[in-house]
Biotite code that builds the C-alpha atoms (Angstrom):
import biotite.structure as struc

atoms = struc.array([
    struc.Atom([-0.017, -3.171, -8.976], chain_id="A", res_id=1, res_name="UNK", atom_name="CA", element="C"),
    struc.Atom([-3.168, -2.986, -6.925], chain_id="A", res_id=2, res_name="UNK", atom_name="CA", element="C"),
    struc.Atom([-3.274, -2.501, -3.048], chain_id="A", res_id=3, res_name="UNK", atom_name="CA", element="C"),
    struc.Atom([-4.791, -1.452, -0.097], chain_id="A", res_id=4, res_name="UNK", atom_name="CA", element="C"),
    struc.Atom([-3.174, -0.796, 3.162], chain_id="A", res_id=5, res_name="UNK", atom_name="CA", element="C"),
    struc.Atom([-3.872, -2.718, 6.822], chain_id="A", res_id=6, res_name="UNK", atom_name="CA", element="C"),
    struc.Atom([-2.625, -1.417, 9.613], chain_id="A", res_id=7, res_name="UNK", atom_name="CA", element="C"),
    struc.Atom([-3.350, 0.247, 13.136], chain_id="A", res_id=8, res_name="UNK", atom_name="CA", element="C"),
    struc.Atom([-2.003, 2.035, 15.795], chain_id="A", res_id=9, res_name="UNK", atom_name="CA", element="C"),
    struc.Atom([-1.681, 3.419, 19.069], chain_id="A", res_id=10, res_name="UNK", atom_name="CA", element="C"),
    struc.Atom([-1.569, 7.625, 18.938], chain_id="A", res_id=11, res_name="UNK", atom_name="CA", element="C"),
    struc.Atom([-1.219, 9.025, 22.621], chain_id="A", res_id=12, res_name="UNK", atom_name="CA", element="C"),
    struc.Atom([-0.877, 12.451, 24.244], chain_id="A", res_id=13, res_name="UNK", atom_name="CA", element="C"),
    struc.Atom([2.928, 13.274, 25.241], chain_id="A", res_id=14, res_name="UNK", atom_name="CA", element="C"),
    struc.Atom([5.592, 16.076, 26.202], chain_id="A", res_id=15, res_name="UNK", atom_name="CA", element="C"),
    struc.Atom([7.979, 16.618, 23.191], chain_id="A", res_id=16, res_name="UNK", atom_name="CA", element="C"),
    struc.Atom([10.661, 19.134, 23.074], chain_id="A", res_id=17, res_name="UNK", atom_name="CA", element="C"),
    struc.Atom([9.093, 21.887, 20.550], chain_id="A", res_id=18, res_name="UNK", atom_name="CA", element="C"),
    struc.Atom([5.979, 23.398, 22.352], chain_id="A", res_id=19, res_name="UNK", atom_name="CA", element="C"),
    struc.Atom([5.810, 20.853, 25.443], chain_id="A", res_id=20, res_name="UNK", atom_name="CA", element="C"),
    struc.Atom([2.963, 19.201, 24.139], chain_id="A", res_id=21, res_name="UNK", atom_name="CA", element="C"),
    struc.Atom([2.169, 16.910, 21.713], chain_id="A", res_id=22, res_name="UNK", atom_name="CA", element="C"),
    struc.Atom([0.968, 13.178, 20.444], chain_id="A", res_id=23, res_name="UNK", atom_name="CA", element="C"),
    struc.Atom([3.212, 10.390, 19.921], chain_id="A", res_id=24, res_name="UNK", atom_name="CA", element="C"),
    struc.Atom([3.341, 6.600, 18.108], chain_id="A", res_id=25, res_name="UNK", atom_name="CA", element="C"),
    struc.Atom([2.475, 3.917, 20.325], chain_id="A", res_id=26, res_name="UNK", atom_name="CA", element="C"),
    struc.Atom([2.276, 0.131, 19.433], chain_id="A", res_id=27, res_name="UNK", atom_name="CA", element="C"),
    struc.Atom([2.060, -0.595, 15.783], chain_id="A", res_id=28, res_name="UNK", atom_name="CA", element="C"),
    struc.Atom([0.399, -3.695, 13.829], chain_id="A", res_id=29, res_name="UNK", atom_name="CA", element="C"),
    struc.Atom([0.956, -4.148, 10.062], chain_id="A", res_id=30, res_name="UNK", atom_name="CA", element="C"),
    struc.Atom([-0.726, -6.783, 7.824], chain_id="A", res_id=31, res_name="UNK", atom_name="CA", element="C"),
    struc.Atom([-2.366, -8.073, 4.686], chain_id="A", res_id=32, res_name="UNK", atom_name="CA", element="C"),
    struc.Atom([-5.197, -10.310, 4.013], chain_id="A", res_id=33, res_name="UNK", atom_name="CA", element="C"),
    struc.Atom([-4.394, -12.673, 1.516], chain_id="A", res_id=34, res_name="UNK", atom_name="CA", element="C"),
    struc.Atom([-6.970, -15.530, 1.951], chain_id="A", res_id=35, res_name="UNK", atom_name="CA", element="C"),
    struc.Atom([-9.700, -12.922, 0.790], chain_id="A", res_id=36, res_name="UNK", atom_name="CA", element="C"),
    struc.Atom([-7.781, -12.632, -2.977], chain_id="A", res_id=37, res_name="UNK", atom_name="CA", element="C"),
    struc.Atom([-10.463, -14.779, -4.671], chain_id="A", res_id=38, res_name="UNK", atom_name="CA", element="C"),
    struc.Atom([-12.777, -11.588, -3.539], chain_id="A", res_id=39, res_name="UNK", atom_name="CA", element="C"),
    struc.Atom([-11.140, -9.823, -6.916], chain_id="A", res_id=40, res_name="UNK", atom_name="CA", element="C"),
    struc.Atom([-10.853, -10.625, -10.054], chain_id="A", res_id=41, res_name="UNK", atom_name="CA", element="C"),
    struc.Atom([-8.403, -8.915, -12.863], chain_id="A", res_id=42, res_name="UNK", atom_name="CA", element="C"),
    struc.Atom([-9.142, -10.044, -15.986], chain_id="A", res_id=43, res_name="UNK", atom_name="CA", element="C"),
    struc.Atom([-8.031, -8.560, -19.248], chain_id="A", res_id=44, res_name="UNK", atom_name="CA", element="C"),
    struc.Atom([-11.020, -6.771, -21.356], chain_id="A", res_id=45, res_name="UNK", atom_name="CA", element="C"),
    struc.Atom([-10.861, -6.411, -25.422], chain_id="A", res_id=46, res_name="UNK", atom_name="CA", element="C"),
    struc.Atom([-10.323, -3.002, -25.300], chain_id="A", res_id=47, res_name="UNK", atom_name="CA", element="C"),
    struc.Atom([-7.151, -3.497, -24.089], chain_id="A", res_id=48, res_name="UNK", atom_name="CA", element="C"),
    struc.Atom([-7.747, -2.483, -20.423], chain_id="A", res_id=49, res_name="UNK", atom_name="CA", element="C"),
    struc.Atom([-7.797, -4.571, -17.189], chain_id="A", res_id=50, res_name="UNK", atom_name="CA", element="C"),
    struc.Atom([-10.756, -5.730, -16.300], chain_id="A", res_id=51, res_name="UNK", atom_name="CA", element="C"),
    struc.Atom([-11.818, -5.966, -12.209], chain_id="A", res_id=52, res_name="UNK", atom_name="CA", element="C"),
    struc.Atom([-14.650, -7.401, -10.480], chain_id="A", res_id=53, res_name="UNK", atom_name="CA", element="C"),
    struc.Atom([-14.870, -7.364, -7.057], chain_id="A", res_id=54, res_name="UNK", atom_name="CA", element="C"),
    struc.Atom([-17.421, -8.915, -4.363], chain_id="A", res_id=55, res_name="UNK", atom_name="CA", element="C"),
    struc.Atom([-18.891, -6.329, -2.888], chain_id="A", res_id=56, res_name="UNK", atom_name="CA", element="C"),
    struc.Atom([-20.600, -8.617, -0.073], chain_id="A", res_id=57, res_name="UNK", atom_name="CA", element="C"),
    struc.Atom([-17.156, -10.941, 0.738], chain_id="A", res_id=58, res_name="UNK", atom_name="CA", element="C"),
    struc.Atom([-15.247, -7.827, 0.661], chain_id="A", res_id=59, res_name="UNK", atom_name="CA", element="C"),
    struc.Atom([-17.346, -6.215, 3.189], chain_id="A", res_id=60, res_name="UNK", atom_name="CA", element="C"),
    struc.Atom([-17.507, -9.317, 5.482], chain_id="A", res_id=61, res_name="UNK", atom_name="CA", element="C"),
    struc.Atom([-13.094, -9.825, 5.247], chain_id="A", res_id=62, res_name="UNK", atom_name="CA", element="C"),
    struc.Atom([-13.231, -6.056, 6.342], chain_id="A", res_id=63, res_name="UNK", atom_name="CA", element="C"),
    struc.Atom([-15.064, -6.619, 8.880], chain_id="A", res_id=64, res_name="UNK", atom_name="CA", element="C"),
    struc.Atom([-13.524, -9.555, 10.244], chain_id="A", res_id=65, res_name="UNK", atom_name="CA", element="C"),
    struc.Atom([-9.592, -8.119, 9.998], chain_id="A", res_id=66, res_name="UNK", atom_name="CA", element="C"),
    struc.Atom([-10.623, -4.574, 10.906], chain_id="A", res_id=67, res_name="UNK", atom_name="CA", element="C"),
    struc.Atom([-11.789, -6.485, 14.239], chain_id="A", res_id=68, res_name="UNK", atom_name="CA", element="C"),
    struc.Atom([-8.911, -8.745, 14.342], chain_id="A", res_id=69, res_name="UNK", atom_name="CA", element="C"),
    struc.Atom([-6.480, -5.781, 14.246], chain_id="A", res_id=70, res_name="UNK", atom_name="CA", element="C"),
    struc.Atom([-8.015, -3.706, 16.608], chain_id="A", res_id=71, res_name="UNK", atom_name="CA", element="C"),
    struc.Atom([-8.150, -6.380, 19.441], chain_id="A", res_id=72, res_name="UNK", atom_name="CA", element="C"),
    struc.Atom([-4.585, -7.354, 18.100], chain_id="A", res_id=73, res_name="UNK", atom_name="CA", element="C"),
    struc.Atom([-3.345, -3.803, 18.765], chain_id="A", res_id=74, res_name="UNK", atom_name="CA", element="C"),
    struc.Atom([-5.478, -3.561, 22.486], chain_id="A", res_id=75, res_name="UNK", atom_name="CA", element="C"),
    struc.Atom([-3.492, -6.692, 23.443], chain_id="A", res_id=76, res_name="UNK", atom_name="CA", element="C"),
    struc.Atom([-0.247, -5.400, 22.756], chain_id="A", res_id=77, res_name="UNK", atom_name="CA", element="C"),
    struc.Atom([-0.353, -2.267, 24.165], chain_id="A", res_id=78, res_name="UNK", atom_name="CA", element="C"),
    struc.Atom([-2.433, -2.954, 27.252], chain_id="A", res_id=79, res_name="UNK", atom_name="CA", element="C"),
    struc.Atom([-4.984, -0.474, 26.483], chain_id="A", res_id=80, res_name="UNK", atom_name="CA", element="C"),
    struc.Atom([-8.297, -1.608, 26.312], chain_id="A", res_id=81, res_name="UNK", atom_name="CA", element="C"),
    struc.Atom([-10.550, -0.100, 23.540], chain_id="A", res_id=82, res_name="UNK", atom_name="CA", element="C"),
    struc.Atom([-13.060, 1.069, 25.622], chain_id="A", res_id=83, res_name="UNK", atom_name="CA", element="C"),
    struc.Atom([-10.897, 3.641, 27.551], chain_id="A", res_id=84, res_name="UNK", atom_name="CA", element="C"),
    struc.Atom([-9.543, 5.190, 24.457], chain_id="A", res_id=85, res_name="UNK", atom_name="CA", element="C"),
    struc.Atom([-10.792, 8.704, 23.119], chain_id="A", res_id=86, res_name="UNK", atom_name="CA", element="C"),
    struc.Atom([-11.982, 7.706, 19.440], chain_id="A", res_id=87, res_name="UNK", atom_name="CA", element="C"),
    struc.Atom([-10.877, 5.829, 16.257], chain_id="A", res_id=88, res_name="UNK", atom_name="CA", element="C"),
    struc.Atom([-10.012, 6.734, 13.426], chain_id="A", res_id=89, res_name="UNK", atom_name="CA", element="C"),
    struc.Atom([-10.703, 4.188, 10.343], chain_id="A", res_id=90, res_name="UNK", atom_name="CA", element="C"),
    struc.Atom([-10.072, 4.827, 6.775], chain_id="A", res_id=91, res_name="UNK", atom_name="CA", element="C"),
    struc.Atom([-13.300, 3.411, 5.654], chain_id="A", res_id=92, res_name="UNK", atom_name="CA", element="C"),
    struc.Atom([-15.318, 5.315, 2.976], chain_id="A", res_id=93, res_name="UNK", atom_name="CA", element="C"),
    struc.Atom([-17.943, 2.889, 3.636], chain_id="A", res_id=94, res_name="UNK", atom_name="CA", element="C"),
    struc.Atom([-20.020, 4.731, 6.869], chain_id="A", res_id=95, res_name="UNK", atom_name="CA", element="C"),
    struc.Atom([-22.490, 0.883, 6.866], chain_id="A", res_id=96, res_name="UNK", atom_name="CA", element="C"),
    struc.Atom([-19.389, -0.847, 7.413], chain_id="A", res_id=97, res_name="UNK", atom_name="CA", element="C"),
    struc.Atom([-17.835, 1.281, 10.736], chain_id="A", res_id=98, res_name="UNK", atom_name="CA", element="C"),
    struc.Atom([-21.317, 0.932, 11.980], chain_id="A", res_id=99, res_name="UNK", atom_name="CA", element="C"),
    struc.Atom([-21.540, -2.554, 11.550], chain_id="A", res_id=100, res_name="UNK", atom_name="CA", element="C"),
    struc.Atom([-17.679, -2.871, 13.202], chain_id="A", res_id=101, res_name="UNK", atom_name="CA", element="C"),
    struc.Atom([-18.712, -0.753, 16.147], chain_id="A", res_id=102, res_name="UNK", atom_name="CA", element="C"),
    struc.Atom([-21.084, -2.955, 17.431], chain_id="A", res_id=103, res_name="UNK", atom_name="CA", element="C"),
    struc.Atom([-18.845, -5.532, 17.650], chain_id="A", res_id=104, res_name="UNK", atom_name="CA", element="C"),
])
């Protein structure tokens, strides 16, 4: 099995019952990118092993594209437009690809 997750969400300041103060779970968006599965290729190797391959360069651009499809996905549903909120938070080893995604 091979995966990656896609998802986002809303995280907002709130009152909970413990100390008073706290963050809660605001609108949620879940999802996979299938079209981009000809991006990676599994192959078996004659060692035995699985052999992968992936496209660095179509990777990066489907990345792109969904991360910024999610995030105005998410900013639709909940109303809150994504230049009022605090910060993001992206799990993106990758530090060319937030850049290039935050000046979209």
């Amino acid at each position: 099995m091979f995966g990656d997750g896609a998802s986002a969400f809303i995280l907002q300041s709130t009152a909970n019952n413990y100390s008073g103060k706290g963050y809660g779970l605001g609108e949620f968006l879940f999802g996979c990118a299938g079209q981009y599965a000809a991006a990676i290729q599994v192959s078996d190797s004659k060692d035995g092993r699985l052999g992968v391959k992936f496209d660095g360069e179509a990777l990066s651009r489907a990345a792109i594209t969904r991360m910024e499809k999610v995030i105005t996905s998410v900013e639709l549903r909940s109303g809150i437009a994504r230049g009022s909120v605090g910060g993001f938070a992206t799990h993106q080893p990758n530090p060319r690809l937030v850049a290039l995604l935050a000046k979209q």
